[in-house]
N, C-alpha and C positions, 0 to 999 in steps of 0.2 A: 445436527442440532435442530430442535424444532420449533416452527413459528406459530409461535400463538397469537390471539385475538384477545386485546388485553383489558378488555371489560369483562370477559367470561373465562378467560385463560383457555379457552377450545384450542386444541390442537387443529391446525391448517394446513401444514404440512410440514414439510423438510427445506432446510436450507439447502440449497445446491450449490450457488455461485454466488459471486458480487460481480457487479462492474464498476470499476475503475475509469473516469474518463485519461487517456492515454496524457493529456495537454496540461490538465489540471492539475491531477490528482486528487480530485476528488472522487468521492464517492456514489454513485448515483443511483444506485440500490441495490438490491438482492435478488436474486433468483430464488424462487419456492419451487421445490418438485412437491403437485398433490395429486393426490391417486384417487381416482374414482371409481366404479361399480366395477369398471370393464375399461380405465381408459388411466393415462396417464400426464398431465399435464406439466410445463414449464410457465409458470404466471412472474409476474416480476411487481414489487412492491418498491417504490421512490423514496430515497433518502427521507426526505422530511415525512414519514409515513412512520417512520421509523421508532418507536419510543423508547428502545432501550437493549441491548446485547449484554447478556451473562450468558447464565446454563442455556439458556433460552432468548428467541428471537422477539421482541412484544412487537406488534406493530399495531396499529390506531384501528381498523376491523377488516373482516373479509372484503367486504366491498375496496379496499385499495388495491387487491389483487387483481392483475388485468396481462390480458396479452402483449410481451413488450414493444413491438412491433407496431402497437398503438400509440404508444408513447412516440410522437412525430419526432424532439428531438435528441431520440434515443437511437433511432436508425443509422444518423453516420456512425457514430460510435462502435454500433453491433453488425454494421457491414464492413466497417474500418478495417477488418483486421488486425488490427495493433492491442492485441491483448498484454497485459500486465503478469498475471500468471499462466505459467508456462510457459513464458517468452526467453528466451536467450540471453542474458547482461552480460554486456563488453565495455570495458574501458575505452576510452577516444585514443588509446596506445594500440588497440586489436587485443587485447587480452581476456581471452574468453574467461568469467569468473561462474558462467554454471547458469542451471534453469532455476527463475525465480518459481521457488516452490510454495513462497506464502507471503503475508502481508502483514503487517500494523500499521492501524489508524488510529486516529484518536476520534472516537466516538462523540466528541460533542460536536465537533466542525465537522466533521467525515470526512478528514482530511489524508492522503496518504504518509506515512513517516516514514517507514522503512519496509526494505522488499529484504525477504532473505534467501539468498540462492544455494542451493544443493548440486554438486559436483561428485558425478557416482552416488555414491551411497551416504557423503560427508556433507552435513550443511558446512557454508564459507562464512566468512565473516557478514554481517550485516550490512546494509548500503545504506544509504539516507537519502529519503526522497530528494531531498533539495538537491543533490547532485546527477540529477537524471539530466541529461543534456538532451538525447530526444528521443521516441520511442515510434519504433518502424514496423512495417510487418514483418521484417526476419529480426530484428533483434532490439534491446532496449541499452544503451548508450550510455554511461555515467562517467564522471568524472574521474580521472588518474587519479587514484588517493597520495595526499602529499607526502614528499620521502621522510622517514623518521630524522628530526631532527639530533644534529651530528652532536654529539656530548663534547666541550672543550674543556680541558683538564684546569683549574684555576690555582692559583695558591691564596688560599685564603687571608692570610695575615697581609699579601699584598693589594689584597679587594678591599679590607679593610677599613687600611692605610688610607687607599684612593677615597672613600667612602668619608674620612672624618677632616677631611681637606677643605677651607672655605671656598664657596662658589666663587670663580671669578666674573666681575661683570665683561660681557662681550660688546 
C-alpha cells in the first residue's frame, strides 16, 4: 500500500509495518520502506501523523518521516521483543490457536480490536483485543473462550403459565 504526502498526494513510499504497543494496544505508527537512488530505507511516521487509511496511507508530509530509533519512547517497544504480528496466540489453558497473521483497528483511536490467527494454511476464528491477558516474547496469551452455552429443553405452555402468575411480595 503506498504513503502519500497529502497536500500533494506524492508518493513516499511503501507501507511495510505497524507497530503495535504490546501493553496498549495501541497503535504507534507505521513503517514506510522508501527507496532511493542506490539506497533503501526503513522511516517510521507516528500515529497522530497519520491522516487517514483506505487504498492509500495519507499522512500530514515527508518531513514526519524520521528514523525510529529517534523516537526515544519508541525504543523499549522495538527492542522489546514482544511483537504482535507474527507472534504465537495461546490460550491461559496452553492451547496453541496459530500465528497472528493480521490485525484490525479502528482508525480513529488506533486502537487495537482483533488479531486474526492462521494455523497452517487455515485462518482460526478471530480473538478480541480485550481478551489478551499478556503478550511475551515467545507468545501472546488470551483468554479461554467461554464454553457454548448448554441449551435446556423447556415446555413452553409451562413457561407460560409461570409467566402470567402474580408477583408475590417477599
Amino acid at each position: 500500500m503506498e504513503v502519500v504526502e497529502e497536500p500533494t498526494q506524492e508518493v513516499l513510499g511503501t507501507l511495510s509495518g505497524i507497530l503495535i504497543h504490546p501493553d496498549s494496544g495501541g497503535i504507534e505508527g507505521i513503517f514506510v520502506s522508501v527507496s532511493g537512488f542506490s539506497s533503501h530505507q526503513q522511516l517510521f511516521c507516528v500515529a497522530h501523523d497519520i491522516l487517514s487509511i483506505g487504498t492509500v496511507v495519507s499522512i500530514n508530509s515527508a518531513s514526519t518521516l524520521c528514523d525510529p530509533m529517534e523516537i526515544f519512547r519508541l525504543e523499549p517497544i522495538l527492542t522489546g521483543c514482544r511483537p504482535i504480528l507474527g507472534q504465537t496466540i495461546t490460550t491461559e489453558s496452553g492451547q496453541r490457536l496459530g500465528t497472528c497473521r493480521d490485525v484490525q483497528f479502528e482508525t480513529e483511536s488506533m486502537q487495537l480490536q482483533w488479531l486474526f490467527p492462521k494455523k497452517w494454511w487455515r485462518w482460526i476464528h478471530a480473538v478480541p483485543a480485550h481478551s489478551i491477558v499478556e503478550v511475551t516474547i515467545d507468545t501472546i496469551t488470551v483468554r479461554d473462550r467461554a464454553s457454548p452455552i448448554e441449551e435446556v429443553e423447556i415446555d413452553v405452555t409451562t413457561a407460560l403459565e409461570k409467566f402470567q402468575e402474580p408477583l408475590k411480595p417477599s
